[in-house]
Backbone atoms as SQL, in Angstrom:
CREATE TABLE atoms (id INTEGER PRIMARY KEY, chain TEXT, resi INTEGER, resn TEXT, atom TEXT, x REAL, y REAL, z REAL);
INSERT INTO atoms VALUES
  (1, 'A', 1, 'UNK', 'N', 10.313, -19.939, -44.695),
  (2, 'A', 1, 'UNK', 'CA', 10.319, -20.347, -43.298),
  (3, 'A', 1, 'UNK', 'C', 11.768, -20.658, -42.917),
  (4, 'A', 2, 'UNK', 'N', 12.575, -20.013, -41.901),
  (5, 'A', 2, 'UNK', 'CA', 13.575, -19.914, -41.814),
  (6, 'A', 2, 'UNK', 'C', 13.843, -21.540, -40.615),
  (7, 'A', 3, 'UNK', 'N', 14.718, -21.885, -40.449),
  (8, 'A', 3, 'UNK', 'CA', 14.861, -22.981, -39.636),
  (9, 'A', 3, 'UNK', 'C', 14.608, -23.147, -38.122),
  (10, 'A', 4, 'UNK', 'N', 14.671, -21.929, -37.340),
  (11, 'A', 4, 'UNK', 'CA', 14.136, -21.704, -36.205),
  (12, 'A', 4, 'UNK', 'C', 12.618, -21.712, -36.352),
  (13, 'A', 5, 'UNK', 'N', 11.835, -21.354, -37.173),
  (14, 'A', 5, 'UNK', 'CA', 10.429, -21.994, -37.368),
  (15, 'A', 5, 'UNK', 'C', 10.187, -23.071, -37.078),
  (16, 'A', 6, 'UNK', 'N', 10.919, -23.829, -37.748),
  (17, 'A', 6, 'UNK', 'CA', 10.772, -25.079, -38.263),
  (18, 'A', 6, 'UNK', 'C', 10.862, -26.150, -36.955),
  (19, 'A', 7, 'UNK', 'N', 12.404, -25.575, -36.163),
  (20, 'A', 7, 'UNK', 'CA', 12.429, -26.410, -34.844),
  (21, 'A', 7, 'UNK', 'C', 11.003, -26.016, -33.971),
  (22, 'A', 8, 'UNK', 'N', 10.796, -25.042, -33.748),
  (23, 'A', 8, 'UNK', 'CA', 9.692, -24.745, -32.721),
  (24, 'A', 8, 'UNK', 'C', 8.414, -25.426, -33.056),
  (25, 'A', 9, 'UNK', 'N', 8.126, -25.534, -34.724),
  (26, 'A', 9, 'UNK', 'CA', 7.182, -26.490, -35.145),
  (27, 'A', 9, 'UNK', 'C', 7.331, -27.903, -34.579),
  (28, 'A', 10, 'UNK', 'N', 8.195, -28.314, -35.126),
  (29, 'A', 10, 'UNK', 'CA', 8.765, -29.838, -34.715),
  (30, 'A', 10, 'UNK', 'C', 9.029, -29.777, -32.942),
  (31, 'A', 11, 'UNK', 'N', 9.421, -29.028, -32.623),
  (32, 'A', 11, 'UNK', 'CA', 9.195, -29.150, -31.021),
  (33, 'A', 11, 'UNK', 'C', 7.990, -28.939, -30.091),
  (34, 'A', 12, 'UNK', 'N', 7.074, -28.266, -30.727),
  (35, 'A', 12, 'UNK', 'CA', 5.637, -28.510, -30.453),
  (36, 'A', 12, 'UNK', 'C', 5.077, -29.827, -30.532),
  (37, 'A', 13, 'UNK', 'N', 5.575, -29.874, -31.914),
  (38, 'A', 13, 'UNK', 'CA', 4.672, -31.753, -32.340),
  (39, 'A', 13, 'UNK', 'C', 5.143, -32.973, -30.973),
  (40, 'A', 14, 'UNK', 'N', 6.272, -32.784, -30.887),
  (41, 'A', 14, 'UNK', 'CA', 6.740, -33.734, -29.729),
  (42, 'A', 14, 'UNK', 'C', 6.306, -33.532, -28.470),
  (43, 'A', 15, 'UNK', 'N', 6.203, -31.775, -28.092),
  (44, 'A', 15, 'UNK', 'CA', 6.185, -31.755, -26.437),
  (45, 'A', 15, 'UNK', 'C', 4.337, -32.469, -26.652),
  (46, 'A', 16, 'UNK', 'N', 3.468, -32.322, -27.792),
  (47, 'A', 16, 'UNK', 'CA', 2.313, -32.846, -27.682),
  (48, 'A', 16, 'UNK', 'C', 1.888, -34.050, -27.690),
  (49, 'A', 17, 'UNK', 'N', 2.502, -35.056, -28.390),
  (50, 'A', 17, 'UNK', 'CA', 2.960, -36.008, -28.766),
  (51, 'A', 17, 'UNK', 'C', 3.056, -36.901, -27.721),
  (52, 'A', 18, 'UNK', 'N', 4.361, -36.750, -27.261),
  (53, 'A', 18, 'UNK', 'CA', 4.813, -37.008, -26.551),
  (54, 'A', 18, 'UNK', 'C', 4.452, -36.914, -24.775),
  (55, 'A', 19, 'UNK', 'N', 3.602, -35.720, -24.731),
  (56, 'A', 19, 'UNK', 'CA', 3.322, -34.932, -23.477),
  (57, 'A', 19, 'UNK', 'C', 2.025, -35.933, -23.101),
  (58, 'A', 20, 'UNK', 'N', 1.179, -36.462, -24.381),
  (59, 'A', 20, 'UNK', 'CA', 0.031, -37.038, -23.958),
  (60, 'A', 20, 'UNK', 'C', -0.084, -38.424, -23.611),
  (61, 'A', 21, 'UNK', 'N', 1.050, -39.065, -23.716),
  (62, 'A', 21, 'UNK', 'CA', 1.335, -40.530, -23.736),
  (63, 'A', 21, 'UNK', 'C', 1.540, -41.149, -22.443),
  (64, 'A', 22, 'UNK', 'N', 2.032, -40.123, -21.751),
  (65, 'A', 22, 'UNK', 'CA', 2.452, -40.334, -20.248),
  (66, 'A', 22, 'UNK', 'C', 0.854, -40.334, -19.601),
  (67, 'A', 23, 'UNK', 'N', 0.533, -39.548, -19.047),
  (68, 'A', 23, 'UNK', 'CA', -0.831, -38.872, -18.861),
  (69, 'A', 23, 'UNK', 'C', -1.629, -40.039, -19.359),
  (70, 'A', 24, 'UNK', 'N', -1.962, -40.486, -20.825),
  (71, 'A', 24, 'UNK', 'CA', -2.789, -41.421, -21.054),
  (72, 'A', 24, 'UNK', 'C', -2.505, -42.735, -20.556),
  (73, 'A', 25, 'UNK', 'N', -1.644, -43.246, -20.581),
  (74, 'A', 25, 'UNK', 'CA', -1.070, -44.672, -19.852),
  (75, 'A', 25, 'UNK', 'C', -1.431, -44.552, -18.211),
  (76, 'A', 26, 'UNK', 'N', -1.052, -43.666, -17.999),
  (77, 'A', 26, 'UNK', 'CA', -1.540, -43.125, -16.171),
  (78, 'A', 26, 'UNK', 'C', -2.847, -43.449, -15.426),
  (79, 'A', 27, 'UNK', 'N', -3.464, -42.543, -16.827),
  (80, 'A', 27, 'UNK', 'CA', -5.211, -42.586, -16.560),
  (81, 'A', 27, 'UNK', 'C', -5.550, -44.100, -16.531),
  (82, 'A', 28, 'UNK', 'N', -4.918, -44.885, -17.442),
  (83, 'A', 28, 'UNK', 'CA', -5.840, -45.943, -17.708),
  (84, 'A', 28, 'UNK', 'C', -4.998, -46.977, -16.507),
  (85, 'A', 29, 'UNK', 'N', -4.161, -46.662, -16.518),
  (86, 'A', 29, 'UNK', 'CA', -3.821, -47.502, -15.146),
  (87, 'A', 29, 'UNK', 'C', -4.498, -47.397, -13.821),
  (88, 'A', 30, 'UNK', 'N', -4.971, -45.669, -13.574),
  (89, 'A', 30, 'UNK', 'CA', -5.478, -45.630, -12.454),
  (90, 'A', 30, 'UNK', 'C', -6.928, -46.017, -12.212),
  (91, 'A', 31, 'UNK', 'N', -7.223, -46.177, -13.371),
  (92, 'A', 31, 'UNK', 'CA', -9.100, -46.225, -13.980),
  (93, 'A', 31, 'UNK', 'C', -9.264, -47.855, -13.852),
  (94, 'A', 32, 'UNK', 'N', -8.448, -48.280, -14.293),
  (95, 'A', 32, 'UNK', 'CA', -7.907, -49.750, -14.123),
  (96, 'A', 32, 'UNK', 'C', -7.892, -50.258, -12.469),
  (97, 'A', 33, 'UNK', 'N', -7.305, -49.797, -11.619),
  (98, 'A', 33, 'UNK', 'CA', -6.760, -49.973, -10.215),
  (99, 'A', 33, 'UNK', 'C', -8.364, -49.584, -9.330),
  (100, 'A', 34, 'UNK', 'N', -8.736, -48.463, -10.080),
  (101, 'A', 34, 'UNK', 'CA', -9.650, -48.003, -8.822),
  (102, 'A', 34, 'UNK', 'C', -11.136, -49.011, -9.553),
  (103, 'A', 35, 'UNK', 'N', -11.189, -49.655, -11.246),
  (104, 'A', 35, 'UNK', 'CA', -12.357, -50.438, -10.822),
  (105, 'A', 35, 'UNK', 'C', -11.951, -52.128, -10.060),
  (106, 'A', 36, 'UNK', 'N', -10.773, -52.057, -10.288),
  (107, 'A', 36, 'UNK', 'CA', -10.098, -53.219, -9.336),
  (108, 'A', 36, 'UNK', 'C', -10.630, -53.191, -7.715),
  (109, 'A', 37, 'UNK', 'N', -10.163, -51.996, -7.161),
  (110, 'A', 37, 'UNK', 'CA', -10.711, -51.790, -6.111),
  (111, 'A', 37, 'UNK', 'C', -12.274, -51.766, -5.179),
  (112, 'A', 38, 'UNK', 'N', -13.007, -50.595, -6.712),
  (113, 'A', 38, 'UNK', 'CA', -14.439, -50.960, -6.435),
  (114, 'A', 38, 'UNK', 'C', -14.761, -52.615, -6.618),
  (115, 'A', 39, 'UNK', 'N', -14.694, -53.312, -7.351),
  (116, 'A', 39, 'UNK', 'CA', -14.900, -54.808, -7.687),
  (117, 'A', 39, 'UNK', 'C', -14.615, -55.439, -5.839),
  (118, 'A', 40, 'UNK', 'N', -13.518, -55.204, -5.180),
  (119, 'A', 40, 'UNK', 'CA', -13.683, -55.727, -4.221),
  (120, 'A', 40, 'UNK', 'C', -14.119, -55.203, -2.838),
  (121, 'A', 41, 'UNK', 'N', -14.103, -54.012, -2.896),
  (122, 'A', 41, 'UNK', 'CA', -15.544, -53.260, -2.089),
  (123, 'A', 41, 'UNK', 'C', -16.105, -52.468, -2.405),
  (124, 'A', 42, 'UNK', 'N', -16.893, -53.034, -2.778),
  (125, 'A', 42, 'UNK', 'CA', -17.935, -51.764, -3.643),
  (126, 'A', 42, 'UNK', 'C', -18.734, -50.980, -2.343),
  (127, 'A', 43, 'UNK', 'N', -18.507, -51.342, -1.270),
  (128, 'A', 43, 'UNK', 'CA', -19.420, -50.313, -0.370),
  (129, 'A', 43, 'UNK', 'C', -18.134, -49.191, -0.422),
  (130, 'A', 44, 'UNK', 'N', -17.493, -48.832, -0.702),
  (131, 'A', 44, 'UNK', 'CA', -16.256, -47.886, -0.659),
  (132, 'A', 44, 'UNK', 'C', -15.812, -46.964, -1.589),
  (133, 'A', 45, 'UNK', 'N', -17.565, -47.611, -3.194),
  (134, 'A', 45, 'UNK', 'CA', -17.066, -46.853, -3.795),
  (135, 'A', 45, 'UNK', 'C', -17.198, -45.301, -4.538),
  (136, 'A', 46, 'UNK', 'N', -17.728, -44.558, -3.002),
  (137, 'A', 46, 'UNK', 'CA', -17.632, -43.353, -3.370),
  (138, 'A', 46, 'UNK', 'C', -16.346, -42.687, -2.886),
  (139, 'A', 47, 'UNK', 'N', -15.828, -43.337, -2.145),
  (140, 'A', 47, 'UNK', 'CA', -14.379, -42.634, -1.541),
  (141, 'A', 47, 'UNK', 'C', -13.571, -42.839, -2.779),
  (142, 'A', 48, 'UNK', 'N', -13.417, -44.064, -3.309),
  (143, 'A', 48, 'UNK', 'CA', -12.921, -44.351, -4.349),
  (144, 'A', 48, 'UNK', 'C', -12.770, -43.732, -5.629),
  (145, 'A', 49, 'UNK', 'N', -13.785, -43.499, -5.930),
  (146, 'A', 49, 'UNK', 'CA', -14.336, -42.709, -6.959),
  (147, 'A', 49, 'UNK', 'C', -13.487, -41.006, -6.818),
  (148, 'A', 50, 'UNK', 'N', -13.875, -40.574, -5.539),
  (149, 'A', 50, 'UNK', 'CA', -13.518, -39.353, -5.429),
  (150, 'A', 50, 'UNK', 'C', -12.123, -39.411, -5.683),
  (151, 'A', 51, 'UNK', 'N', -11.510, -40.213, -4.817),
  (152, 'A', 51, 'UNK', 'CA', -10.073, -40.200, -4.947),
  (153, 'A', 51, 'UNK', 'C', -9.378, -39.744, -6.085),
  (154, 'A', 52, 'UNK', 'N', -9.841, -41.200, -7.081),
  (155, 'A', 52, 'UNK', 'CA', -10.096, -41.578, -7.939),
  (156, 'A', 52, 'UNK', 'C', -9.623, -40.134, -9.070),
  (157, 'A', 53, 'UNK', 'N', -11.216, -39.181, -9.277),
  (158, 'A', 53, 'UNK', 'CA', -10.759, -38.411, -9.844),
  (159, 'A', 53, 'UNK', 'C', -9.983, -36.761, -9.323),
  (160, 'A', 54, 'UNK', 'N', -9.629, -36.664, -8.136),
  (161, 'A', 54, 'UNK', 'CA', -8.308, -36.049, -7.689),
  (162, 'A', 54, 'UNK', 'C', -7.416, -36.308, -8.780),
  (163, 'A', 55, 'UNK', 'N', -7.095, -37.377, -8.650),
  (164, 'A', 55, 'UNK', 'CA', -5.947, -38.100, -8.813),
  (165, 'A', 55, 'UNK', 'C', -5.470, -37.984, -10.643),
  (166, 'A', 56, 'UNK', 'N', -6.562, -38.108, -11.167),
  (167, 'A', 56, 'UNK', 'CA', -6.848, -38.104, -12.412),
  (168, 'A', 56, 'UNK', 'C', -6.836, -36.219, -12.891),
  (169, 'A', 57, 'UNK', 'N', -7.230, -35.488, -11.915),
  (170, 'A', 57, 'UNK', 'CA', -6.895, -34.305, -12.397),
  (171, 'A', 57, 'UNK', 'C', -5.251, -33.951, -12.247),
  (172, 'A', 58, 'UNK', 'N', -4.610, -34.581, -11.827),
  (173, 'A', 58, 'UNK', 'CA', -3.642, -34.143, -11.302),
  (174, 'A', 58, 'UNK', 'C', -2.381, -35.200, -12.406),
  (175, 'A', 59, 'UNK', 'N', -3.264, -36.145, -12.615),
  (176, 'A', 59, 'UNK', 'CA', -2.298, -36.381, -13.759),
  (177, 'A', 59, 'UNK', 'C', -2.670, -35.449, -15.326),
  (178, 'A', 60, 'UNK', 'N', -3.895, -35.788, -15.368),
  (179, 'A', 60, 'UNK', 'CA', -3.677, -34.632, -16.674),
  (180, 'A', 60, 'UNK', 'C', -3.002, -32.694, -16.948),
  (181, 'A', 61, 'UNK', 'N', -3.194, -32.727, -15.435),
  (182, 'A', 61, 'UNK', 'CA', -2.061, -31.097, -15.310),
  (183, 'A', 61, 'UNK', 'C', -0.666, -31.827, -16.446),
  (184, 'A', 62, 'UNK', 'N', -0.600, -32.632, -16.326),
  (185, 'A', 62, 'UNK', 'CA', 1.334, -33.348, -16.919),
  (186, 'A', 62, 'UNK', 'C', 0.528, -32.579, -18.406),
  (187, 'A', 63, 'UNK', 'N', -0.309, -33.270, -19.441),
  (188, 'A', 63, 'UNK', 'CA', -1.197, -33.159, -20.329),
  (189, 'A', 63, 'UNK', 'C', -1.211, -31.564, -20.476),
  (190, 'A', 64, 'UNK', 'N', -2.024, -31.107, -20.233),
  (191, 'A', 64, 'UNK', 'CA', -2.271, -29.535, -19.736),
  (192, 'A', 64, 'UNK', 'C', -0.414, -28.589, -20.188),
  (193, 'A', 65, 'UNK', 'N', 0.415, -29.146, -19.151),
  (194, 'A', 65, 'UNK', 'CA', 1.628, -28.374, -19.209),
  (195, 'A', 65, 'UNK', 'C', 2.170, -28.665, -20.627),
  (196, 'A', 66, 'UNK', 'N', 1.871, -29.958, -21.435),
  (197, 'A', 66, 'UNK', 'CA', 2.523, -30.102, -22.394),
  (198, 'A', 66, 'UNK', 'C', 2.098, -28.908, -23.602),
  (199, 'A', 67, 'UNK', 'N', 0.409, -29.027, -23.397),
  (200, 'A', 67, 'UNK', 'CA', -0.043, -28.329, -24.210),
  (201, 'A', 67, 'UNK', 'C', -0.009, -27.024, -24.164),
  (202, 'A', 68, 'UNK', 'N', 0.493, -26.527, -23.416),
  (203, 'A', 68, 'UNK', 'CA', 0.603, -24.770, -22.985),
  (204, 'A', 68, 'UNK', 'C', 2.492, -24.354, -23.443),
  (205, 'A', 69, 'UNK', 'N', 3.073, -25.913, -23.190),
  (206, 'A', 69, 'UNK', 'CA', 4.454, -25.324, -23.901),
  (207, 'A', 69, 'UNK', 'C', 4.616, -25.222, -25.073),
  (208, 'A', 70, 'UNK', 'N', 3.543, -26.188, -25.650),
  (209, 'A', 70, 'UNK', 'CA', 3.540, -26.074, -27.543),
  (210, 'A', 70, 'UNK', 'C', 2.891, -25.131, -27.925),
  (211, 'A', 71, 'UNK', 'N', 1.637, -24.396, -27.459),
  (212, 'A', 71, 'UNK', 'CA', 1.321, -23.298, -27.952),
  (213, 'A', 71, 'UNK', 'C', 1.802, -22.113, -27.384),
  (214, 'A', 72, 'UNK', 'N', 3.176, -22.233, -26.176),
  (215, 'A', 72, 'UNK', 'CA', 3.976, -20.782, -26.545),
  (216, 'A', 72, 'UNK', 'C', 4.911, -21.260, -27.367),
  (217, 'A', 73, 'UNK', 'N', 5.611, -22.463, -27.869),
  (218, 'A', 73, 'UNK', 'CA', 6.736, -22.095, -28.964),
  (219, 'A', 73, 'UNK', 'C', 6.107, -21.990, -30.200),
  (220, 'A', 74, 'UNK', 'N', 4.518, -22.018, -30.213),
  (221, 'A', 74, 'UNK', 'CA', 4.122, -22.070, -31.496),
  (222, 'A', 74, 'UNK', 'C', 3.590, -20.158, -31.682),
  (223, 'A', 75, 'UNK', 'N', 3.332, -19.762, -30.991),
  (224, 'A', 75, 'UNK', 'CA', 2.966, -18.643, -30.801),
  (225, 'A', 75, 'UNK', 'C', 3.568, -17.341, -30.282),
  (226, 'A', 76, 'UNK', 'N', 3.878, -17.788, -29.063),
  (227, 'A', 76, 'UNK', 'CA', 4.565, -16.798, -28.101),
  (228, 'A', 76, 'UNK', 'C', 5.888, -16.444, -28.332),
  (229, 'A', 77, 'UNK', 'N', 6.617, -17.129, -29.403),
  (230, 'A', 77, 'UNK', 'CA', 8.040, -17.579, -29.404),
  (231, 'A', 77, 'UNK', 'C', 9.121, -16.047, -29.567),
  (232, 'A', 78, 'UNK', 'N', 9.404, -15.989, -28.212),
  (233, 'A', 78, 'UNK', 'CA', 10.320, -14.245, -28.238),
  (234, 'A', 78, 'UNK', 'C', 11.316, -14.674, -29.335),
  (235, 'A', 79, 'UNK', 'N', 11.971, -15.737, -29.505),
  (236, 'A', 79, 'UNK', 'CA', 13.120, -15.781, -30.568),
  (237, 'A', 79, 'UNK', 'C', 12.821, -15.807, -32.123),
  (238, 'A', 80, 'UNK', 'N', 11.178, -15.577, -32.549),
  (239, 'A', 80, 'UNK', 'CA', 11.418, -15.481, -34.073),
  (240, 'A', 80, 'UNK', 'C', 10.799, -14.252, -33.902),
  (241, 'A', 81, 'UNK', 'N', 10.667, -12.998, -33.419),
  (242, 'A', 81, 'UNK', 'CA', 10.368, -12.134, -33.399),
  (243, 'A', 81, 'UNK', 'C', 11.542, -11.320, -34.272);
């Protein structure tokens, strides 16, 4: 395994790693906020809810992009060709 392997390995592990940490802290903040919210009007909380998971898809795209850059340097990689 020549050393350009090796980085693209190790640079996968991080963009994943790393990629999911953001994204997870996010979620639970927003999951956090919106039962904060339902708790004080709960007649509101289907708007909430919806919002809610918008919002939540749109942070895990961050998630998503990490994982699509590690499996092209793990795969796709034009430079160990």
């Amino acid at each position: 395994m020549n050393w350009l392997a090796l980085c693209s390995i190790i640079s996968a592990a991080f963009a994943v790693s790393f990629g999911a940490i953001g994204p997870a802290l996010a979620e639970g903040r927003a999951v956090a906020a919106a039962m904060d919210a339902i708790a004080r009007q709960p007649e509101s909380a289907n708007t909430i809810s919806r919002t809610l998971f918008v919002g939540l898809a749109m942070i895990e795209t961050t998630a998503i992009y990490c994982l699509v850059i590690a499996l092209l340097l793990l795969f796709a990689n034009p430079l160990l060709k």
